[in-house]
N, C-alpha and C positions, 0 to 999 in steps of 0.2 A: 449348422455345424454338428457334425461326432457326437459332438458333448453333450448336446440336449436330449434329453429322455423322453420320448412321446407321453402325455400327461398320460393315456387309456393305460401303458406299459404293465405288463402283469407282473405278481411278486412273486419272486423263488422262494418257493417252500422251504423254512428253516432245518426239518426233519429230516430232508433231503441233503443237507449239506455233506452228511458224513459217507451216507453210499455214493454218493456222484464224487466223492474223492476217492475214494478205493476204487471206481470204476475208471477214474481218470489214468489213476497209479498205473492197474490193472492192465491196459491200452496203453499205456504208452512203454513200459516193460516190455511186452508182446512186440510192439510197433518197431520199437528201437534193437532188440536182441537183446536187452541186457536185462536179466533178472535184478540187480541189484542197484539200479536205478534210482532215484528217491528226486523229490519233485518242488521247488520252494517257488511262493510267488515273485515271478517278474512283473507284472501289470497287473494292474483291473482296466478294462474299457469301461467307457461311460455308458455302456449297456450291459448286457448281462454277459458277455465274453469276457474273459479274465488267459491270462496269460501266467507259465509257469516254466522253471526252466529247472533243467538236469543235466547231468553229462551218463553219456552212454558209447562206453567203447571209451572214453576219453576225449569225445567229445560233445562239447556243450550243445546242448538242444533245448527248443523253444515248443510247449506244449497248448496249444491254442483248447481250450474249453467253452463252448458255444450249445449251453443245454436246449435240444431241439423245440422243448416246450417255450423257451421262452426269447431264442433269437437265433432263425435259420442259422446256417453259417451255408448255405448253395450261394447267394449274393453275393457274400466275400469272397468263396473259390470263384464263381462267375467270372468277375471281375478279375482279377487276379491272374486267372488261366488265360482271359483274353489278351491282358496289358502284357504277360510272360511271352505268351503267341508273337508279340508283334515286336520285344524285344525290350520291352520296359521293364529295368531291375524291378523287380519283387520279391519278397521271402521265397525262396525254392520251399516247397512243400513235400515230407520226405516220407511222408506215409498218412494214409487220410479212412477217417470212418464218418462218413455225413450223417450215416442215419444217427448213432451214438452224438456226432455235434465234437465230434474230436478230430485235432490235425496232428501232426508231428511236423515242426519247422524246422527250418536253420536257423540257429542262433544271428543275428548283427548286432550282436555287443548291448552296451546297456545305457548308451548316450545317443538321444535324435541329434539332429544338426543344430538346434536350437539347445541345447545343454553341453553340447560343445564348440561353441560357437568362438568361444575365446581362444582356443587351439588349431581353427580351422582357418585358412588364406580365402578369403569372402570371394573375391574375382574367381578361384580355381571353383570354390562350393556354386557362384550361380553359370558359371558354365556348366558345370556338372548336374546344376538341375535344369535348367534350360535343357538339355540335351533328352533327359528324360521327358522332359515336357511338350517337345517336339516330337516325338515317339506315341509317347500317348495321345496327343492332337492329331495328327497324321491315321489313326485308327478310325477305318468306318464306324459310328456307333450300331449297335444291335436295336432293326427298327424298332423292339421292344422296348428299349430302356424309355425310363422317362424323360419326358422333357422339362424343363427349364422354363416353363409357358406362364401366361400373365399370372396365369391362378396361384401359382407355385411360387413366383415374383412377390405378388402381394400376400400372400400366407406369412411369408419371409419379414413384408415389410410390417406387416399385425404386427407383429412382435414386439417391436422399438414401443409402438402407441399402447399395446396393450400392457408390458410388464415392464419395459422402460418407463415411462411416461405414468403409465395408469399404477400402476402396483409399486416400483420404487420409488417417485416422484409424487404420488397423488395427484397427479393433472387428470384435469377433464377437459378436452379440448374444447372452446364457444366451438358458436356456429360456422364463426366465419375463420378460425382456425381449422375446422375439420375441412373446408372448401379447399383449404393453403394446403393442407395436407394431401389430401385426396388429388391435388394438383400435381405436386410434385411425385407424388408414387406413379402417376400418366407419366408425367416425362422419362423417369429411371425406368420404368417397365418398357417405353416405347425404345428409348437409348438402347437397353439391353436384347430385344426383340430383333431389332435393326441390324443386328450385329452378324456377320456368318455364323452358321453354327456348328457346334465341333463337340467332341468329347469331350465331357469337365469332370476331372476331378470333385472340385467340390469345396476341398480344404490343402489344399496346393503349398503349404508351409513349412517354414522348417520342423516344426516340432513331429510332422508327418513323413519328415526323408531322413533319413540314417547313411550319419557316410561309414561307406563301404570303400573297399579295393577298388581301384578306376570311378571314384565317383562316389554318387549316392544311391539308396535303392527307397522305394514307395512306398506307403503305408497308408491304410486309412482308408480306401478307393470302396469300397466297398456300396456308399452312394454318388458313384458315378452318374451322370447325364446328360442329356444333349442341352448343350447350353452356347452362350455367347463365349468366341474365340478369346475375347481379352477378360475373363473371368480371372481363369487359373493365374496367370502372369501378375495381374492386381494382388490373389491371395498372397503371394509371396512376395512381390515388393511394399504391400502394406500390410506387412503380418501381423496378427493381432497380438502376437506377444512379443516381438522386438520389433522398434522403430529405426530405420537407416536415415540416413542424413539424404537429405531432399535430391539434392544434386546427384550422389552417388543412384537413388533410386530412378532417377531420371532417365542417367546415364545406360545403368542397367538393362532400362524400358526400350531403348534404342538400341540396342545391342541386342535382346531378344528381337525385336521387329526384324531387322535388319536379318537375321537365323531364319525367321521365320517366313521370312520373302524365298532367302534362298532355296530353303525345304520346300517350297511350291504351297504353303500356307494360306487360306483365303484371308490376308491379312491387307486392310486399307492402307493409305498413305499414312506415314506417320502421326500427323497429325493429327488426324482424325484419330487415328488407334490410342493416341494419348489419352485425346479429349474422349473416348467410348471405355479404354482402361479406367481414367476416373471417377465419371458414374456408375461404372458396374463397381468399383469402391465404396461409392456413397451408400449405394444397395446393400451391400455387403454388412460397410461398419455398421448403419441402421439395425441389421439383423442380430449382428454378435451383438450387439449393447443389449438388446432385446434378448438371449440367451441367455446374456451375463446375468440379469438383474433374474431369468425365470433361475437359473441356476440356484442362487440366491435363495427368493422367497420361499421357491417351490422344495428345492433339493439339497437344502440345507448345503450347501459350496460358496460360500461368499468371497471366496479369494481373489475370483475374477472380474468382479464387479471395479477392484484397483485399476485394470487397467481402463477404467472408462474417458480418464484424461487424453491415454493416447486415442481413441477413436476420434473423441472431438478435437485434436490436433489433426488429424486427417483431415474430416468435415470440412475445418477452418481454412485447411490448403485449398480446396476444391469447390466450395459454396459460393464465395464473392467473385468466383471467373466463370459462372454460369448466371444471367437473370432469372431463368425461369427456378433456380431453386434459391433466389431470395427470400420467400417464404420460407424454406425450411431456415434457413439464418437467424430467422426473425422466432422462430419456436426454441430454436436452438441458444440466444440471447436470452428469449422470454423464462423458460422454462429451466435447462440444463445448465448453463453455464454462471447462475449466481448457485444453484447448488454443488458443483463439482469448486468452486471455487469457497465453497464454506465448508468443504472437508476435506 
């Protein structure tokens, strides 16, 4: 996810804070035409991009800051320019300096789907992201980008063992739990492998789409890659920060397939699509727990570690209707679930 910060990450020079605001100011006056512009924060990204907005001319605009020293911002136009190409809402970009690390956006308000969630018609929000999801699956990826490949698979699933398990838990797996373990990352990595492969997003959720006029628009794509078809679909119907009722998410799941047949999508028989949507799930929650907890130790954000209930509500859908991830069940009883249950 977004969220996590590469541990190597370098740090913004404090001294630097006040000229890289006056430089900001400075560009985006110029950018916009309006000398009298003035600039307050709308975001911080969980890397060194932060977001700031103004109105110019009267109206509202969104000021993208992405200091070159310390996080391209080519990646994010990349992506972006290619998803806009091919017809997937995006932020329209309305004036751009890469070398400087500065954008000038269109404002989309100041609620994702996910903070406005309680004012939005659910059936109309996931047709409207279905729709975009189909646009952006349907894109050749660029043979450059990366893949989605076992390495990048199990990096992912470190994470759950290393700062889930190892750092907030204190477990040490025995011998014959790391064998359990080491088993089951074979099955989800081969499940996910197995699978067609397509453009992914990445972070496919609501807190990443913004409704907009006719719909929603994207956010976040930025680590786009060639990955398994039924990824994105799973982010969104098992969001890590709102859980839907089982059935309605099901239902959903059938409803996208069914789009996705028709679009001419390398997508399997349903069935199978279910059963490949919900391991590349398990892969998934595995990871975010594993972020949540680095989040935590490492990055002093402990907020998100609350939601670790709902991950192992997922797990518990999907663990006992596969054998070969009985073992993770058994780490998951042994281990996580008398401590989520003692706090």
């Amino acid at each position: 996810m977004s969220a996590a910060l590469p541990s190597n990450a370098p740090t913004a020079p404090a001294d630097d804070d006040a000229a890289r605001a006056a430089a900001r100011l400075s560009w985006a006056r110029d950018a916009s035409g309006d000398a009298t512009l003035t600039l307050v924060r709308a975001s911080m990204d969980a890397g060194f991009r932060s977001y700031w907005r103004g109105e110019a001319h009267g109206l509202s605009r969104i000021v993208m800051d992405s200091p070159p020293e310390l996080e391209d911002v080519r990646p994010w136009l990349r992506i972006r320019d290619l998803l806009e190409m091919h017809g997937v809402r995006v932020p329209h970009v309305r004036a751009r300096n890469v070398e400087s690390g500065f954008l000038l956006l269109e404002d989309l308000g100041g609620e994702t789907c996910l903070q406005a969630l309680d004012s939005l018609d659910t059936d109309a929000l996931m047709e409207a992201a279905f729709e975009q999801l189909l646009r952006l699956q349907a894109i050749a990826p660029p043979d450059d980008l990366p893949a989605f490949d076992a390495a990048m698979l199990q990096r992912e699933l470190a994470l759950f063992e290393d700062w889930f398990l190892g750092r907030h838990l204190g477990v040490t797996l025995s011998d014959a739990e790391r064998a359990d373990w080491e088993a089951v990352q074979a099955h989800l990595v081969a499940a996910m492998l197995a699978q067609p492969q397509v453009l992914v997003h990445r972070d496919f959720m609501l807190r990443n789409l913004m409704p907009v006029e006719g719909g929603v628009a994207v956010l976040d794509f930025q680590d786009a890659v060639i990955g398994p078809i039924a990824y994105d679909v799973a982010c969104l119907l098992r969001d890590a920060f709102h859980s839907w009722p089982v059935a309605q998410a099901e239902a959903w799941l059938a409803q996208y397939h069914a789009r996705a047949q028709a679009a001419g999508l390398p997508v399997p028989a349903l069935p199978r699509f279910a059963h490949d949507a919900a391991l590349t799930g398990v892969q998934r929650h595995l990871k975010v727990m594993g972020i949540f907890a680095r989040l935590h130790h490492r990055d002093g954000k402990p907020k998100y570690l609350a939601d670790a209930p709902r991950f192992l509500a997922y797990l518990d859908a999907v663990v006992p209707r596969d054998p070969a991830l009985a073992p993770l069940g058994a780490l998951l009883d042994c281990h996580v679930r008398p401590h989520l249950s003692a706090t």
